[in-house]
N, C-alpha and C positions, 0 to 999 in steps of 0.2 A: 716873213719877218716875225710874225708874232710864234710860228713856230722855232724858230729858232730862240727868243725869248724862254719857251717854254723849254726848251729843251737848255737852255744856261740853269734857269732856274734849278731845273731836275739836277744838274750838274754842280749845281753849290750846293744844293742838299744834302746829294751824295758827301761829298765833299768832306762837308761838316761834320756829318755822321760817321765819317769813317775815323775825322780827328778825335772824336767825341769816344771812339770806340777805342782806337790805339791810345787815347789818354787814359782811358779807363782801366785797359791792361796793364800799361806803365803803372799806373798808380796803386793797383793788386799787387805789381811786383816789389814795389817799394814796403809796400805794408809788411808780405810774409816776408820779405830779408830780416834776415838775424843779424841784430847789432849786438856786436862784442864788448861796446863802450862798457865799462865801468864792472865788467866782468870779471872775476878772480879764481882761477882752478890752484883747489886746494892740494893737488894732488899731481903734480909733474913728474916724473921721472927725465932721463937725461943720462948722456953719457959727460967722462968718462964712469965704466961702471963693470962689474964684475959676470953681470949679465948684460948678452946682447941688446942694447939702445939704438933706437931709432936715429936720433942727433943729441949731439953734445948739449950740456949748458948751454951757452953762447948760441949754437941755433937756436934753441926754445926761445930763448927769451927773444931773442930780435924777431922770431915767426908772431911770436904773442903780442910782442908791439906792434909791429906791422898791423897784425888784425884786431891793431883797436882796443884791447884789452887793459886791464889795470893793473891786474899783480898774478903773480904765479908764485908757489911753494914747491920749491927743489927738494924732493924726497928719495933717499935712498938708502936703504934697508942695512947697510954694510957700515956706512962711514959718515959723518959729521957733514952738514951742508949750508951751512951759516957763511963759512968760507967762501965757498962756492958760489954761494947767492952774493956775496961783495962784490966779487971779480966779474960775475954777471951782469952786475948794474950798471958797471964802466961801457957796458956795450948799448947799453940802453938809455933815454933820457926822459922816458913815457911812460916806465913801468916799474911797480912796486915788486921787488926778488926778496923771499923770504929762507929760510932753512931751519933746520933743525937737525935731530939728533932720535936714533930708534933706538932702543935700548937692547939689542941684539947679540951675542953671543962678540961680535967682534970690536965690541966696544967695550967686550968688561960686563954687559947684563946689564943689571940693575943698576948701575955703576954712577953716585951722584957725581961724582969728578969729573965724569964726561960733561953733563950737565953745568958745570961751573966753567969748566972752558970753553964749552960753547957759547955762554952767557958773555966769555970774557973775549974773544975776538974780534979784533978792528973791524968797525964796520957795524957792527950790534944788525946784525941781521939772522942770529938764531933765536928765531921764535916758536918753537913747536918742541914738545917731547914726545916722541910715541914709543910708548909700553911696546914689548916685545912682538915682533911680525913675524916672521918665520919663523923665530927661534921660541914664538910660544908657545907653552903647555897646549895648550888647548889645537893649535894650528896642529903641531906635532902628531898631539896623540888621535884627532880625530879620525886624521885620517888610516891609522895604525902603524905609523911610524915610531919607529925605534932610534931616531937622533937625538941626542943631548938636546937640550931646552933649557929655555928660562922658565923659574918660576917667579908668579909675581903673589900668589894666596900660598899659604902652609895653615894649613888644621884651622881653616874659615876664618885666616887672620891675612892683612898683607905681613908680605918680609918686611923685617924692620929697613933694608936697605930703600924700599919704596916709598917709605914714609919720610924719608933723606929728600928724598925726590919732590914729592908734593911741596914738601920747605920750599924748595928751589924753585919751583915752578911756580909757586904763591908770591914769595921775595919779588920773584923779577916779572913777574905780571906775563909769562909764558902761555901758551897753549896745552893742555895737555890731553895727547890723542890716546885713544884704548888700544892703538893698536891692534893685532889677532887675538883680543883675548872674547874669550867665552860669555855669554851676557850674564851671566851670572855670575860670573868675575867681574863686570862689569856695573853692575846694579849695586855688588857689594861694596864696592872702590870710591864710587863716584860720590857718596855720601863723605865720607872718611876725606877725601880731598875737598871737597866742598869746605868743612869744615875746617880744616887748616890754610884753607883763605884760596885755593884755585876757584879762579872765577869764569876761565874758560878753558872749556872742557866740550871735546869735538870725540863721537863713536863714530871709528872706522871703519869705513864701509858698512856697516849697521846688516844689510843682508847676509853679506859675507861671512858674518859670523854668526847665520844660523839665530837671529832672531826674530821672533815673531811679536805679535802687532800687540800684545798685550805688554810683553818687555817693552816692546817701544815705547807705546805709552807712559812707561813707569818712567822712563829714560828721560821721556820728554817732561814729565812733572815735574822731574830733577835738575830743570833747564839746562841739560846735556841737547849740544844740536848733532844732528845723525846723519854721516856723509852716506848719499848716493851716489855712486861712481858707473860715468858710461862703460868702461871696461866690460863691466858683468852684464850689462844690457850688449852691448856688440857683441861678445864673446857667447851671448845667449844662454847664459847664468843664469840670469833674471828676466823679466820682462817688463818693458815700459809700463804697462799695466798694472803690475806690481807694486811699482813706484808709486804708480795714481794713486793706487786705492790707499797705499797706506799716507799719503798726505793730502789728500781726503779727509781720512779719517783721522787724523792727528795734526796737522795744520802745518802749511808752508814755513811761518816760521822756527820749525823745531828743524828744518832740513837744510844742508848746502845739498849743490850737486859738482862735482868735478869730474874732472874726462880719467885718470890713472892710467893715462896714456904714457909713450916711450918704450914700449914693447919695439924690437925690432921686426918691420912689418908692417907697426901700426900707424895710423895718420899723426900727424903732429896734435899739439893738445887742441890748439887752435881750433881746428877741423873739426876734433873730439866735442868741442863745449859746443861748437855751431849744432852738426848734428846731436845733440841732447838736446839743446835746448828747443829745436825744432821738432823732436822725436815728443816732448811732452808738450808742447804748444798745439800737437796734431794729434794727441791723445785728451785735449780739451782743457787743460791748466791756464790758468788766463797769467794775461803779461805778468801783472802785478804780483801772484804766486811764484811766478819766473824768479822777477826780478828780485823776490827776497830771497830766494834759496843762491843765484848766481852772482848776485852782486851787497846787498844787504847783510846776509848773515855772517858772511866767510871777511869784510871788511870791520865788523863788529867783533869778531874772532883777535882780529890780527892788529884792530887798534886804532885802525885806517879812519 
């Protein structure tokens, strides 16, 4: 009897121990999951679209509500998406759908009119202007291509049509993104719009366009905040590393991060922001750095 005692004993010990053990794993797991809550990717892509897309409008947004998220920015290089972001919201009732307008070859350039009809669509949901993307000087010629392009400098001045722009984007309390322009076109602009009353003002993809940590800083003195996009990390562009050092060295609040996903192929943004955000929480960024560049900055942008 008394052995049998002992051996119950030993037996709730075990027992215990092992609850003790599986709650403790439970409870690891809980910690490292990535919450999406209150998350916003500045940078969506979607079909339909002129280049092959992973899923429509309408799927991004219901994948991004589903995973918990707050708002996504419908971007696409060709055509207006302010539109697009209304018709989107109908499908949703958890998530903030934003659009804008890129000032690309097939909207006219530099073209304020695009700008004001955007502004003017049922729905007021064009919020962003981005400066030329593909069709910029700088995208163009870097790489030695011979395409038409926009310009947005002449002889270390903007075009007077871009100064139409800034009006508008000032007026209506807009975002205004650098699009593919050069950091030096970049550095030059941002002061000049500052000036005429743009108050936010978001650099596109910031590596992407080939600048270094000394522009950035400048960038960031000029409280310009600087997207980093997983794209160029998955893609192996850039490296998480990368990322670190330079918000690090220049400070979470000067950065968002968004996925620039919708490549067909690629994971939906959802997946995109989960893995970034886990990619630099495991390169040693603490939550709080997270959660200004993923949720804080990009809601400050847009008004939110």
């Amino acid at each position: 009897m008394h052995q049998l005692r002992q051996w119950n004993n030993y037996g709730l010990i075990l027992l215990t121990v092992s609850v003790f053990i599986v709650a403790s794993f439970a409870a690891r797991g809980q910690e490292s999951a990535v919450s999406l809550t209150g998350v916003i990717d500045f940078h969506a892509h979607a079909g339909p679209d002129s280049r092959p897309r992973s899923l429509n409008d309408f799927e991004a947004v219901r994948r991004a509500s589903q995973a918990g998220m707050r708002g996504v920015v419908l971007k696409n290089h060709f055509t207006m998406t302010a539109d697009r972001a209304a018709l989107a919201m109908t499908q949703v009732s958890d998530l903030e759908v934003f659009g804008g307008v890129a000032l690309n070859r097939a909207v006219g350039g530099i073209n304020p009119e695009a700008v004001r009809q955007m502004v003017a669509f049922a729905g007021g949901r064009g919020k962003v202007v981005w400066l030329p993307t593909f069709d910029a000087e700088f995208y163009v010629t870097r790489a030695g291509g011979s395409d038409p392009y926009v310009r947005i400098v002449a002889n270390g001045e903007p075009v007077p049509e871009l100064l139409e722009v800034f009006e508008l984007v000032a007026e209506h309390d807009l975002v205004l993104a650098m699009g593919h322009s050069s950091p030096e076109e970049v550095l030059l602009l941002i002061p000049i719009a500052i000036n005429m009353g743009v108050e936010q003002i978001l650099v596109t993809h910031v590596f992407g366009q080939d600048a270094n940590l000394q522009q950035m800083r400048r960038m960031a003195a000029l409280d310009a905040v600087m997207e980093l996009d997983w794209l160029a990390a998955y893609s192996g562009n850039v490296s998480i590393e990368n990322y670190v050092d330079a918000i690090s060295a220049i400070g979470a609040e000067n950065f968002l991060i968004s996925s620039d996903f919708g490549q067909a192929g690629n994971p939906d943004h959802a997946t995109g922001m989960t893995a970034f955000i886990q990619a630099l929480r495991e390169a040693g960024l603490t939550a709080s750095q997270i959660d200004q560049m993923a949720r804080t900055n990009p809601a400050r942008l847009l008004g939110l």
